[in-house]
C-alpha positions as CSV (number, residue, x, y, z in Angstrom):
1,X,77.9,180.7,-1.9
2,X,77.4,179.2,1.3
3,X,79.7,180.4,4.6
4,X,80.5,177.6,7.4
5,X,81.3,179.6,11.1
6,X,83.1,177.5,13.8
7,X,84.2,180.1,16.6
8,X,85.3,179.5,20.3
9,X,86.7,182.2,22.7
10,X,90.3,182.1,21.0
11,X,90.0,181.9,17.7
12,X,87.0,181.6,14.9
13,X,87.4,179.3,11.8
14,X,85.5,180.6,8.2
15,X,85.3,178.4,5.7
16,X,82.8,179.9,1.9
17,X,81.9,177.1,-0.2
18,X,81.3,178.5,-3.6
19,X,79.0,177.0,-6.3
20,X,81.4,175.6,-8.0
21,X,83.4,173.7,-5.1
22,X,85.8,176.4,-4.6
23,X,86.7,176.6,-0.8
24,X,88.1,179.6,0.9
25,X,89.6,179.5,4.2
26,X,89.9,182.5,7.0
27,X,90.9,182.5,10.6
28,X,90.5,185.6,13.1
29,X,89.6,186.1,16.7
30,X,87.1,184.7,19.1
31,X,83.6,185.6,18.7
32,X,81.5,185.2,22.1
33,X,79.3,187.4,22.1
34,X,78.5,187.3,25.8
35,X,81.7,188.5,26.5
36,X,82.7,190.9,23.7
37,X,81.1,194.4,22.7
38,X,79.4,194.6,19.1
39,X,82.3,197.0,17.8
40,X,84.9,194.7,18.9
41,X,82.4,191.8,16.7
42,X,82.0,194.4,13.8
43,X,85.8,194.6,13.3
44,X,86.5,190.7,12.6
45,X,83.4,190.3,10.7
46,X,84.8,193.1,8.6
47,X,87.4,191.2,8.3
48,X,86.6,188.1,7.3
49,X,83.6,188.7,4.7
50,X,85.1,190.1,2.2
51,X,88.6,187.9,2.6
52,X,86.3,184.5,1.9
53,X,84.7,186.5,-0.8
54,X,86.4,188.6,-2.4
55,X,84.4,188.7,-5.8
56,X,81.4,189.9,-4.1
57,X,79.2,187.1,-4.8
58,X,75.9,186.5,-3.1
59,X,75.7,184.4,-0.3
60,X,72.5,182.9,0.4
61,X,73.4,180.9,3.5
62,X,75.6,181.4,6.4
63,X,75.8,178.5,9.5
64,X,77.1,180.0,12.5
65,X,78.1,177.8,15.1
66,X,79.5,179.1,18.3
67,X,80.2,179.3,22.1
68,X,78.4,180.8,24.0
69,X,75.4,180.9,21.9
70,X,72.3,179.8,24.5
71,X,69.5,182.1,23.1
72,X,68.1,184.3,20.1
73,X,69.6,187.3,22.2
74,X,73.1,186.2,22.7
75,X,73.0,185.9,19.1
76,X,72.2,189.1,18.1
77,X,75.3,191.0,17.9
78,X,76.7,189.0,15.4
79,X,73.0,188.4,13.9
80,X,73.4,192.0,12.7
81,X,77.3,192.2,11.4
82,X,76.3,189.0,9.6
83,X,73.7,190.7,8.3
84,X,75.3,194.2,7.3
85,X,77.8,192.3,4.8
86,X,75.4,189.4,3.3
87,X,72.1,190.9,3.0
88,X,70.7,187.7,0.7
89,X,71.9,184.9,3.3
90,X,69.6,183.1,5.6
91,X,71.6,183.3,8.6
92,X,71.4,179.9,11.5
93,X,73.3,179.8,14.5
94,X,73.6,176.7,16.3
95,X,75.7,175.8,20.1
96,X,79.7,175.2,19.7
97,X,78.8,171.6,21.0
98,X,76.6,170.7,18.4
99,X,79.1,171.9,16.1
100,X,81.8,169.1,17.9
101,X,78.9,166.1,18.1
102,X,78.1,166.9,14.1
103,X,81.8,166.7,13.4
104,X,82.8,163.6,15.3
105,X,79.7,161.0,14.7
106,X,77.7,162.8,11.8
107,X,74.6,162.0,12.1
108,X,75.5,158.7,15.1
109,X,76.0,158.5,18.6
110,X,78.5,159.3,20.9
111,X,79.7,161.2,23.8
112,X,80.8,164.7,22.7
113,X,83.3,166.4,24.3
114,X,85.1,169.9,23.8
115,X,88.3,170.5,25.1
116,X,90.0,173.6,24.1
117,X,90.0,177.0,25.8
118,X,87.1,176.1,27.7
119,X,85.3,172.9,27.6
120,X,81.5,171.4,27.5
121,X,80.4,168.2,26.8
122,X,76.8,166.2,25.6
123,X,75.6,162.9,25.1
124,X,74.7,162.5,21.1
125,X,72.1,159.8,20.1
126,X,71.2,159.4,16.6
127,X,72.0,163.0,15.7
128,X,70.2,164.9,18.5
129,X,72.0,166.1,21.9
130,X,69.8,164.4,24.5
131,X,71.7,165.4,27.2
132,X,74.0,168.7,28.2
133,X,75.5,168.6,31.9
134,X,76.4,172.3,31.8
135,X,80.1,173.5,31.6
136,X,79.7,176.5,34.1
137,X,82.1,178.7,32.1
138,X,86.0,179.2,33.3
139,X,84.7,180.7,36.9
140,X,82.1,177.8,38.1
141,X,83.4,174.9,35.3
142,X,85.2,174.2,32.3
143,X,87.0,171.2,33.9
144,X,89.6,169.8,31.4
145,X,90.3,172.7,29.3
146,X,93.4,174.9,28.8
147,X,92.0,177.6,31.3
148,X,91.2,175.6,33.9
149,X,94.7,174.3,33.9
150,X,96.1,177.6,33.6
151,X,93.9,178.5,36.4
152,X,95.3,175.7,38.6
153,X,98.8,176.9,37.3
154,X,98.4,180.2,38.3
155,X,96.3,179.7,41.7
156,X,99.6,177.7,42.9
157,X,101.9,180.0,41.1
158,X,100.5,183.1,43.4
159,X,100.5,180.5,47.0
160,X,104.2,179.7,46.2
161,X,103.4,176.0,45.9
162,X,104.7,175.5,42.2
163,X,108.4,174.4,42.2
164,X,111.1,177.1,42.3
165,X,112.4,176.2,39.2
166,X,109.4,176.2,37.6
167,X,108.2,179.6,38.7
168,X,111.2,181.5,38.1
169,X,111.2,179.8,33.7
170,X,107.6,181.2,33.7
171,X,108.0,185.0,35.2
172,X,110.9,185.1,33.1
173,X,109.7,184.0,30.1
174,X,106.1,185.6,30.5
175,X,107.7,189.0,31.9
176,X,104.8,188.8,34.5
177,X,104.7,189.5,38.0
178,X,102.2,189.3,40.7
179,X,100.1,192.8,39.5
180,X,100.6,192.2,36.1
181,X,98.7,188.6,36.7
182,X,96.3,190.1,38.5
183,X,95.6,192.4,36.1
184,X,95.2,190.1,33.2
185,X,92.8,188.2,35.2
186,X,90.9,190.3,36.5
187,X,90.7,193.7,34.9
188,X,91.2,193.2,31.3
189,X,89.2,191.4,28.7
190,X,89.4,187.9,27.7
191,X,91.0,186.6,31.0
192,X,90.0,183.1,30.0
193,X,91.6,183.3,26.7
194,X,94.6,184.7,28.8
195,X,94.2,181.6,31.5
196,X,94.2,179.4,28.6
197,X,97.5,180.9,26.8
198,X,99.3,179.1,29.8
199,X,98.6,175.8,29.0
200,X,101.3,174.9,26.4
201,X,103.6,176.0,28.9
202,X,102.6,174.1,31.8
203,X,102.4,170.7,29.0
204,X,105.7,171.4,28.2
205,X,106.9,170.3,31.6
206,X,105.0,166.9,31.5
207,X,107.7,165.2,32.7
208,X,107.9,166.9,36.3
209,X,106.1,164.9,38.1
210,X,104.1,168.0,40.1
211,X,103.1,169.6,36.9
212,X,102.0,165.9,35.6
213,X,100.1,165.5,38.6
214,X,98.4,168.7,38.1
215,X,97.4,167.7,34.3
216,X,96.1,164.6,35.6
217,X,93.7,166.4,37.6
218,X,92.5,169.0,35.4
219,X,91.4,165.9,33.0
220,X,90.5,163.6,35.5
221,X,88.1,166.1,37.0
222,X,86.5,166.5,33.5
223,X,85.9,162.9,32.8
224,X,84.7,162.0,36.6
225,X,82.4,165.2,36.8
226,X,81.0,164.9,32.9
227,X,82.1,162.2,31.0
228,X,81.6,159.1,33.3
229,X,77.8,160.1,34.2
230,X,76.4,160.2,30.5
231,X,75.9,156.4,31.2
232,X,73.1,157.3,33.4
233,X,71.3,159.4,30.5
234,X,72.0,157.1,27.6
235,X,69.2,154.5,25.6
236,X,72.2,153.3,23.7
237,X,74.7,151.9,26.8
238,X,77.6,151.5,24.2
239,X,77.5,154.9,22.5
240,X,77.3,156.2,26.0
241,X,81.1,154.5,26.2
242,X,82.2,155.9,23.0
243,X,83.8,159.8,23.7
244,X,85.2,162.2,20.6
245,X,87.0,164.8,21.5
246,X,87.1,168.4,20.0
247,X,89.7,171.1,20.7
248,X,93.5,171.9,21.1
249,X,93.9,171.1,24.7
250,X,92.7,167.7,24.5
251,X,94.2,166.9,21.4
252,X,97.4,167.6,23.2
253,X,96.4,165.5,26.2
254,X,95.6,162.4,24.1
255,X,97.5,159.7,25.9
256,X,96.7,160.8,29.4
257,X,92.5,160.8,28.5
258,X,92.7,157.6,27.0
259,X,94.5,156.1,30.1
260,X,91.9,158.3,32.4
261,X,89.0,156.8,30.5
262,X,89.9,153.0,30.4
263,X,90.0,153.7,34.5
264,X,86.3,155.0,33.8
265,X,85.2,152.3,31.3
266,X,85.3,155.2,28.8
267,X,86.8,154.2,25.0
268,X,88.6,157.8,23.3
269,X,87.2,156.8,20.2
270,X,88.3,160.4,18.0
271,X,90.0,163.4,18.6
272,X,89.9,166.5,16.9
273,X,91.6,169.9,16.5
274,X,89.2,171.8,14.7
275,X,85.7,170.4,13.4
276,X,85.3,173.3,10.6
277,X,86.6,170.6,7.7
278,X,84.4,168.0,8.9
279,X,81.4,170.5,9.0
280,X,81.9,171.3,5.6
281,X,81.4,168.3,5.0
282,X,78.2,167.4,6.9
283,X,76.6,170.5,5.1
284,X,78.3,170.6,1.8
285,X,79.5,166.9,1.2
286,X,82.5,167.8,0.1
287,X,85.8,165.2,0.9
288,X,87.6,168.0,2.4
C-alpha cells in the first residue's frame, strides 16, 4: 500500500492506494508542523491511518507533501507519528509547492502558483522548481491568499473604514467584537487559518464596489509582486507566461486573475482546488 499526503494550514488531504487499485480517501486538519505541537500532530495522524487502512495492511511508502516543510527538522514531528503507525514505509516529504507544480504540468513547465489559505508560488521548467520568490508567511507575505484578504478585511474592519452595512452583517453573523478579534489573532492558535475563514464572506459581497476593490488588490498584489517577475528567471520565455493555479481562494477568484494577468501578459492556463487526485496520479498512474 502506498499513502499520498497533501496538507496545507486548513486542512490535509490522504489518499492509500492499495495493490490492487483500491483507493481510500480521508480528510482532517492542517498539518504545519512549524506552527502546531507534536500532540496536536499525533491526534490527526491517529486519525487518519487507520481510517485509509483499516485492514492493517503494510504500507511500504508514504509521500508527504506539505507547507511549511523547509528542512529535515521541520519535518520531524510528523517524521515520527508517520513512523509510529507504518513501521515498514519509507517515508519522503516534499514542499506544498512542489506538490501544486507536479499536479498542474507533470513533469512540464509552468508558473506555479498556490492560492489558498496562504499562498507561494515557483517557476517550474521541465519538472524541477528553478525558482522560489519566497511567500513570507501571513505576517511579512502571502499576497493573494484567503488570509491576506481577511487580513485587509479585518485591518479596515477595526479603523472603521469598511462600509456600515457591511460591518454590522459581519459582527452579527460572526458574533465577534473588537476583543474577541483580537484575541483570535493574536492569542490563540491558528490565526491564519482564522484570517482566512473570512474570505468567503468578504467574496460574497463581490458586487460592492469597496469590497471588489479590495479583492482586486489582494490578487493584483500577488501577481505584480510574484507572478509577473518569473519572466526574468525563466530559459523557456513562454512557460514563464503560462500560470496554474492551486487552492480554494484562487479557484474562487478565477475571473478576476485571468483579467489581472492579461494586464500582466500572464495566460491562467489551470486552476485547481486540490492537487491530491492529480498526485495520485503522477505517483500511481492511476485515471483518478
Amino acid at each position: 500500500m502506498r499513502i499520498i499526503v497533501e496538507s496545507g494550514a486548513t486542512k490535509t488531504a490522504w489518499k492509500s492506494v492499495s495493490s490492487d487499485g483500491n483507493v481510500a480517501e480521508v480528510l482532517t486538519e492542517g498539518l504545519s508542523p512549524t506552527c502546531l505541537d507534536a500532540e496536536y500532530i499525533g491526534g490527526i495522524v491517529r486519525k487518519a491511518i487507520p481510517a485509509l487502512n483499516p485492514e492493517g495492511k503494510t504500507v511500504r511508502q508514504i509521500v508527504f507533501y506539505g507547507a511549511g516543510l523547509v528542512s529535515e527538522e521541520s519535518s520531524a514531528p510528523v517524521r515520527s507519528c508517520l513512523e509510529m503507525w507504518c513501521p515498514f514505509a519509507e517515508v519522503e516529504f516534499h514542499s506544498d509547492i512542489l506538490a501544486a507544480a507536479r499536479a498542474l504540468f507533470g513533469d512540464g513547465s509552468g508558473v506555479v502558483a498556490i492560492m489558498g489559505t496562504g499562498s507561494n508560488s515557483c517557476l517550474y521548467e521541465n519538472g524541477q522548481i528553478v525558482k522560489n520568490i519566497r511567500p513570507g508567511g501571513y505576517v511579512l507575505g502571502d499576497e493573494g491568499s484567503g488570509v491576506a484578504l481577511g487580513r485587509a478585511f479585518l485591518a479596515d474592519l477595526v479603523k472603521g473604514l469598511l462600509p456600515e452595512f457591511i460591518e454590522s452583517e459581519f459582527l452579527a453573523h460572526t458574533g465577534l467584537d473588537y476583543p474577541g478579534i483580537v484575541r483570535k489573532v493574536y492569542r490563540e492558535q491558528a490565526a491564519s487559518a482564522f484570517m482566512a475563514s473570512l474570505a468567503p464572506f468578504v467574496l460574497s459581497h463581490m458586487d460592492e464596489p469597496y469590497v471588489r476593490s479590495m479583492v482586486r488588490d489582494c490578487l493584483e498584489s500577488f501577481v505584480k509582486r510574484a507572478l509577473s517577475r518569473y519572466a526574468g528567471f525563466a530559459g523557456d520565455k513562454a512557460a514563464a507566461c503560462k500560470v496554474g493555479v492551486v487552492g480554494s481562494f484562487g479557484c474562487a477568484c478565477e475571473e478576476m486573475l485571468c483579467e489581472i494577468g492579461r494586464e500582466y501578459g500572464l495566460e491562467f492556463v489551470a486552476f485547481l482546488k486540490s492537487p491530491i487526485d492529480k498526485l495520485v496520479k503522477y505517483h500511481c498512474g492511476y485515471g483518478l
